[in-house]
Structures are given as C-alpha cells and as structure tokens.
DSSP file (Angstrom, degrees, kcal/mol; ACC not computed):
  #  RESIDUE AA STRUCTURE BP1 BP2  ACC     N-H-->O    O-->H-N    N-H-->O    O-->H-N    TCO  KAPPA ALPHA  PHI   PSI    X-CA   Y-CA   Z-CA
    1    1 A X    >>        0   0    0      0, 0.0     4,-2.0     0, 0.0     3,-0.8   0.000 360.0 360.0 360.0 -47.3    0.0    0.0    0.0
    2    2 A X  T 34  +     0   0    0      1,-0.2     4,-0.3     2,-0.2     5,-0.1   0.642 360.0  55.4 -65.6   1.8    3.2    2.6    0.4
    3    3 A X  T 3> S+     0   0    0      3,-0.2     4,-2.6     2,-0.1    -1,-0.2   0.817 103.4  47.6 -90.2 -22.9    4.1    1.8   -2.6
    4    4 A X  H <> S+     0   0    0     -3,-0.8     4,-3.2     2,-0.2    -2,-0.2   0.853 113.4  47.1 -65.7 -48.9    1.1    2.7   -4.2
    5    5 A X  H  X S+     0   0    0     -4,-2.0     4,-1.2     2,-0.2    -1,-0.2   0.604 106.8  59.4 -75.8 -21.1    0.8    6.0   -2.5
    6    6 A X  H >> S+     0   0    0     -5,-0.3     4,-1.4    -4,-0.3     3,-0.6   0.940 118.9  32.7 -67.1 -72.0    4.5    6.7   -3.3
    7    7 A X  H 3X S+     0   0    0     -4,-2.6     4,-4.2     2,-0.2    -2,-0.2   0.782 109.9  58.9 -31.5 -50.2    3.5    6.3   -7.0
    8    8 A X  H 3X S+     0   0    0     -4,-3.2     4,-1.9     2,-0.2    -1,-0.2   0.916 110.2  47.5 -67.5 -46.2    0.1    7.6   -6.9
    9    9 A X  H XX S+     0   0    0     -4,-1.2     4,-1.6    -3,-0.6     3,-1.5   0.945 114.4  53.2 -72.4 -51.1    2.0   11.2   -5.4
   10   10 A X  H >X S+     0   0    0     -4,-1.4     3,-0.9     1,-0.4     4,-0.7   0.874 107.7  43.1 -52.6 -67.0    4.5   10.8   -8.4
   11   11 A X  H 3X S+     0   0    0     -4,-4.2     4,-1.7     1,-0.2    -1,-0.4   0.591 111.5  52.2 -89.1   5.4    2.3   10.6  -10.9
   12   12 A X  H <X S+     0   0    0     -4,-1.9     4,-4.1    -3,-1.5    -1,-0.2   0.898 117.2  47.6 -50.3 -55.2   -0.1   13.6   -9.5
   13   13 A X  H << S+     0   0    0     -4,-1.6     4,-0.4    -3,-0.9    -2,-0.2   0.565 111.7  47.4 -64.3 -11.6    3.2   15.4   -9.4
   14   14 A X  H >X S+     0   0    0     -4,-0.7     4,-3.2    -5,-0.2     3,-0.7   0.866 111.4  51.7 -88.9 -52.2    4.1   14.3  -12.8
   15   15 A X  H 3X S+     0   0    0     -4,-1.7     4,-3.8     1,-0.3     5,-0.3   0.920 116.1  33.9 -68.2 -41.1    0.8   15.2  -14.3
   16   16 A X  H 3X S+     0   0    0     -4,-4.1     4,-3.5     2,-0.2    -1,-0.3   0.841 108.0  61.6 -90.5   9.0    0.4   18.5  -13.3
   17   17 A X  H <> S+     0   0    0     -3,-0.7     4,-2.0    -4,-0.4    -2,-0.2   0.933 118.8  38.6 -79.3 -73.5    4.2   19.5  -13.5
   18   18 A X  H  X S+     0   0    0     -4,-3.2     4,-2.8     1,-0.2     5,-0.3   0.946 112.2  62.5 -55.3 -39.0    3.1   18.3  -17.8
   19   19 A X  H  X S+     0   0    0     -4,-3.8     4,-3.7    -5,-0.2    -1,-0.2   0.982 105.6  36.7 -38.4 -62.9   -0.2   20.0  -17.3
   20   20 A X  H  X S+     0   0    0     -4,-3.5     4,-1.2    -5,-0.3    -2,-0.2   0.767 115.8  60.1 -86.0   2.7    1.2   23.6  -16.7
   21   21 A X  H  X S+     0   0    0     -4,-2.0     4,-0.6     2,-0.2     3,-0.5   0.988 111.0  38.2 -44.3 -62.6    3.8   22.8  -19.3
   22   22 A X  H >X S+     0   0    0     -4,-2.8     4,-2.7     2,-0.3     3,-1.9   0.944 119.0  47.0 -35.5 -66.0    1.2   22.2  -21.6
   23   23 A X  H 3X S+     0   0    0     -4,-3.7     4,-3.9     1,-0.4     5,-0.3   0.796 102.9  56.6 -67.1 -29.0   -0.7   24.8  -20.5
   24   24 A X  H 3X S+     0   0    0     -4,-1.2     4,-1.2    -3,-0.5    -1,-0.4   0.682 115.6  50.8-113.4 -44.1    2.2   27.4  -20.4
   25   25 A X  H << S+     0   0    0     -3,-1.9    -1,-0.2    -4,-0.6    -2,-0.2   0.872  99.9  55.0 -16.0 -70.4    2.4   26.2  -24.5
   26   26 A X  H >X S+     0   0    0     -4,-2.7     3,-1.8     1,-0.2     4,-0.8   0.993 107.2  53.4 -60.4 -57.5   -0.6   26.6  -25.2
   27   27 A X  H >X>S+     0   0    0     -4,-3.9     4,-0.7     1,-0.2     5,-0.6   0.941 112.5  45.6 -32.3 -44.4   -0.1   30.6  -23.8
   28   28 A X  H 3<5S+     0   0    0     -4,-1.2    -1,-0.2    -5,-0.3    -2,-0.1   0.354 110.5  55.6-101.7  31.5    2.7   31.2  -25.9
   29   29 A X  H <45S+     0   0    0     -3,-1.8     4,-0.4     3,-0.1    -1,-0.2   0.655 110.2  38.9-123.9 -21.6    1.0   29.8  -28.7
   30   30 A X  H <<5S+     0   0    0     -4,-0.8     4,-0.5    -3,-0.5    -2,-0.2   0.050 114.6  54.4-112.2  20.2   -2.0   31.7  -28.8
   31   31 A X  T  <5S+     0   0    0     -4,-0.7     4,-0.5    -5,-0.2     5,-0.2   0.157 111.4  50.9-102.9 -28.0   -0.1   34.9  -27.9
   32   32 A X  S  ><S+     0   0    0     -5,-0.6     4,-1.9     2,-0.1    -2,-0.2   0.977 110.7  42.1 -67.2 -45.0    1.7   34.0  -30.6
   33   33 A X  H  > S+     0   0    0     -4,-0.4     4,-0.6     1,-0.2     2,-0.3   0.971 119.3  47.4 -62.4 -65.9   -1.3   33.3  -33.1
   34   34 A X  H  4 S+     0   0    0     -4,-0.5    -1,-0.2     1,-0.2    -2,-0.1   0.452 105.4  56.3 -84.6  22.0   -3.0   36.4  -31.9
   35   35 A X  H >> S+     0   0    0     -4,-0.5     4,-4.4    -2,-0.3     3,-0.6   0.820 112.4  50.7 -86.0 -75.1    0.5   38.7  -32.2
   36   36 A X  H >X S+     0   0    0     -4,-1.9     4,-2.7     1,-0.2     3,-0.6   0.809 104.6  51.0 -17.3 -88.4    0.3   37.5  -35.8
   37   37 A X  H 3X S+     0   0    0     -4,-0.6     4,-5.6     1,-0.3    -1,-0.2   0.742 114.1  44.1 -36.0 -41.8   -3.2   38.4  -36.4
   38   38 A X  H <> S+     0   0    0     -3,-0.6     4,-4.0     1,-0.2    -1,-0.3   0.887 107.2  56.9 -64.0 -38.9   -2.7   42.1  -35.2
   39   39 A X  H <X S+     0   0    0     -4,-4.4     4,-1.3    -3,-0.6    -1,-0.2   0.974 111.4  47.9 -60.5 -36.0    0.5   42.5  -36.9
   40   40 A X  H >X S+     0   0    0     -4,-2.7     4,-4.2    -5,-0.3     3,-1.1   0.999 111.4  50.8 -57.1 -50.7   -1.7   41.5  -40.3
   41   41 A X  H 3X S+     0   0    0     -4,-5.6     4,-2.0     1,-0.3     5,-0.3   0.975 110.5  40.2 -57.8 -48.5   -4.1   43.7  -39.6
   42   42 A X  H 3X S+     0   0    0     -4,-4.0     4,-1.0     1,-0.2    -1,-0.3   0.712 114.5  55.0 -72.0   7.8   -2.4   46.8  -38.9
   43   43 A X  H XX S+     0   0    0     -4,-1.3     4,-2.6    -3,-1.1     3,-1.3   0.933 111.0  52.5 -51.6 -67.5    0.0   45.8  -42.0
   44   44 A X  H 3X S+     0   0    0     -4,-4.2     4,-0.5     1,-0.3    -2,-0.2   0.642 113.7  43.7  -5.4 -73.8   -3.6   45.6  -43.7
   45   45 A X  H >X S+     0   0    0     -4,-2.0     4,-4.0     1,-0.3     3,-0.8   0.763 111.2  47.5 -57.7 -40.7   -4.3   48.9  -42.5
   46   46 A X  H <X S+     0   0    0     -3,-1.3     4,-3.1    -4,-1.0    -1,-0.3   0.969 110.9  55.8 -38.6 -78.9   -1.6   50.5  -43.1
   47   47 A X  H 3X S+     0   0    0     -4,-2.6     4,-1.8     2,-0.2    -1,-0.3   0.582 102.0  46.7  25.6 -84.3   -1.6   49.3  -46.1
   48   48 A X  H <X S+     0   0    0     -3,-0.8     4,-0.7    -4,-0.5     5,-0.2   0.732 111.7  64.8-102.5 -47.6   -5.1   50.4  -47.6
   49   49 A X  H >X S+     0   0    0     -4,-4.0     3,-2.1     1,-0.2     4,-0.9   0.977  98.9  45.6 -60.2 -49.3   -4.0   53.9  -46.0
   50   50 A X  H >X S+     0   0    0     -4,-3.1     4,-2.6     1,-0.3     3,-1.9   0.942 111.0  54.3 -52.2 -49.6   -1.2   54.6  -48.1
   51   51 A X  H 3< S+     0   0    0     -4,-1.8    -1,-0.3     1,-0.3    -2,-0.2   0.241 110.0  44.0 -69.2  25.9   -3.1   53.6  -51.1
   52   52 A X  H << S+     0   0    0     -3,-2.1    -1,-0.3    -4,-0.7    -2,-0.2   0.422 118.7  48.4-127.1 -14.6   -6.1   56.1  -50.4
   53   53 A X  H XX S+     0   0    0     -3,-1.9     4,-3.7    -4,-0.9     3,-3.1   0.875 114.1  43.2-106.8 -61.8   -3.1   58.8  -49.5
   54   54 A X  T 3< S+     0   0    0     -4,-2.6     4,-0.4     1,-0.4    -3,-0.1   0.805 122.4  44.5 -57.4 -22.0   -1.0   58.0  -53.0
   55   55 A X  T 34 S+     0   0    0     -5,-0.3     4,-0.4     2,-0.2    -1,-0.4   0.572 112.2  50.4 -98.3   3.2   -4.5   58.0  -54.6
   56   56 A X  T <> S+     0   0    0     -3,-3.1     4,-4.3    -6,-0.2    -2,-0.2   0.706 110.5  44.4 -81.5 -53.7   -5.3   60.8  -52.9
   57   57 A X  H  X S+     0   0    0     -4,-3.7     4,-1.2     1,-0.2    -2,-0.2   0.604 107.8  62.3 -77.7   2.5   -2.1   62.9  -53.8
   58   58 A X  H  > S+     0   0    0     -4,-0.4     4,-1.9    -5,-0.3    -1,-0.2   0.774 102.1  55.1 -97.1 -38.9   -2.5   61.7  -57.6
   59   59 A X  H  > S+     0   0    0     -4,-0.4     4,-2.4     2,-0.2    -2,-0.2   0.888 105.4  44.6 -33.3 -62.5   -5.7   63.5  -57.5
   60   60 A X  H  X S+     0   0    0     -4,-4.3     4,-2.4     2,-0.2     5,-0.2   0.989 113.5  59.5 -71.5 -42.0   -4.4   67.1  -56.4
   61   61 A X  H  X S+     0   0    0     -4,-1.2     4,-3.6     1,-0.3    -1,-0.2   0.895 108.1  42.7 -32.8 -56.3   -1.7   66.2  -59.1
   62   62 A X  H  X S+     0   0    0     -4,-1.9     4,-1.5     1,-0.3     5,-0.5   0.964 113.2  52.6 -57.7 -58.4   -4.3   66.0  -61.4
   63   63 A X  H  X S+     0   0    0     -4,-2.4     4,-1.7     1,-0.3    -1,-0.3   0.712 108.1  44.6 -39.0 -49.5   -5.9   68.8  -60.3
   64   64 A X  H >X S+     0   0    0     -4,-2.4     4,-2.7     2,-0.2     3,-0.7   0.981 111.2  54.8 -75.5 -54.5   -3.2   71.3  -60.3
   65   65 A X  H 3< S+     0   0    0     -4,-3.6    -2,-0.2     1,-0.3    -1,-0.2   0.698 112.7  44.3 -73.8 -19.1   -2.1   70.2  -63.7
   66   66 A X  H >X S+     0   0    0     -4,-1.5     3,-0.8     2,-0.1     4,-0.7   0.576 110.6  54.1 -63.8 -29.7   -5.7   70.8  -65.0
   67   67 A X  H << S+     0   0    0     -4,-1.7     3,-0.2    -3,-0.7    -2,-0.2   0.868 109.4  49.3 -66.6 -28.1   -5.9   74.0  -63.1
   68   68 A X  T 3< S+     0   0    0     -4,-2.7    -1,-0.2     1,-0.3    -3,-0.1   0.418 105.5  58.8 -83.2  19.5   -2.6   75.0  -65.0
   69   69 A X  T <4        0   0    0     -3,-0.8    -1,-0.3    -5,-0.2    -2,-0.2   0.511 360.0 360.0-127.3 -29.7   -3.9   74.1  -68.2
   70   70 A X     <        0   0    0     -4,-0.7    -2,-0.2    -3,-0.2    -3,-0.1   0.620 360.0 360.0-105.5 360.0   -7.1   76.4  -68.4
C-alpha cells in the first residue's frame, strides 16, 4: 500500500508538473497566433491607407495640372 501511495504522489506530481507545461504552451501559442493576427491587420491597414493617400495625392496632381492648363 506505500508503494502505491509513493506512485500515486508521483504521478499527480508528474501530471500537473506536464499540465502547466502544456498549458504554459498553449499561452505562448496563442499569444503567438494572436500577435500574428494584429501584426496583419495593422500591415492591412496601413496598407489600404497609403493607397487612399498616394491616390489621394495623384488627385491634387491632377488637379493642379488641370488647373494650370485652363
């Protein structure tokens, strides 16, 4: 029966010593995914802003070079 109860506390101690290992994975795994996601999006955004500013400034281009024409 002490041997059993010598075991039985090892492998309690075993499992949750691999639990928050696991779990302590799984955190830096979904802080990882969801680092990733943010970084896309603001690329995204970024992104989509410069091309509404470069289409922006291609506009006044126009503009001025039609103003200078009439």
């Amino acid at each position: 029966m002490e041997l059993l109860r010598i075991f039985g506390n090892q492998f309690f101690k075993d499992f949750f010593i691999n639990f928050g290992v696991g779990a302590l994975f799984c955190l830096a795994f979904f802080l990882a995914v969801a680092y990733t996601v943010v970084k896309v999006i603001m690329t995204m955004e970024s992104n989509r802003t410069t091309n509404s500013n470069q289409t922006l400034n291609v506009d006044e281009s126009k503009k001025q070079t039609s103003n200078n024409e009439e």
